[in-house]
N, C-alpha and C positions, 0 to 999 in steps of 0.2 A: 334119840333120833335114829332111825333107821330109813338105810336104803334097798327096798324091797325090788327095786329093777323095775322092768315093764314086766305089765301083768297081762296075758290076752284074756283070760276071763278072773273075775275077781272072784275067789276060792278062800278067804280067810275064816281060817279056824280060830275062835276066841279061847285063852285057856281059863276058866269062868274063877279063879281065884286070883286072875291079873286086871281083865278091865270084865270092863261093863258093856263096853259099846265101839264101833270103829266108824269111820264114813270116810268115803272117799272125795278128795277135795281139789281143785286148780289151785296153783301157789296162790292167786292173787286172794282166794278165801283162806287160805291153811295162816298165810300172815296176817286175818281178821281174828280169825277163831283162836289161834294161839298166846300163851301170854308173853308180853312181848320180850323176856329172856328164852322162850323158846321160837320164838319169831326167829331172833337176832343168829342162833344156832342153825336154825333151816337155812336164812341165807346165807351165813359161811358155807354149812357143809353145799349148799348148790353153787356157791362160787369154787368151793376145794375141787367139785365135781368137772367143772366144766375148763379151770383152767392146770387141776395137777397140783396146786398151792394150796398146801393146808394150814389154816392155825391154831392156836392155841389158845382157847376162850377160859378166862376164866369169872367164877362166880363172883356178885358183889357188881361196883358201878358197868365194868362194859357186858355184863351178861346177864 
């Protein structure tokens, strides 16, 4: 999971032996499209984001 910041124009370089593809997406699709242990990770890290609290995920039932 990465936090890329605000972008004013979208400039992403693919490096072609890591993915394939990128798109850019509103949280309400990004927790459609994701599998939901990476759903689960996007909304901690945007809760750690917003209130300074961070946790501790780990793999297996809660992730």
């Amino acid at each position: 999971m990465f936090d890329a910041g605000t972008f004013k124009a979208p400039d992403v370089r693919l490096q072609a032996d890591e993915l394939e593809a990128h798109m850019w997406a509103r949280l309400d699709e990004a927790g459609e499209l994701l599998l939901p242990s990476a759903a689960l990770r996007m909304t901690a890290a945007l809760e750690a984001r917003r209130t300074g609290i961070f946790q501790m995920l780990h793999s297996g039932d809660d992730c």
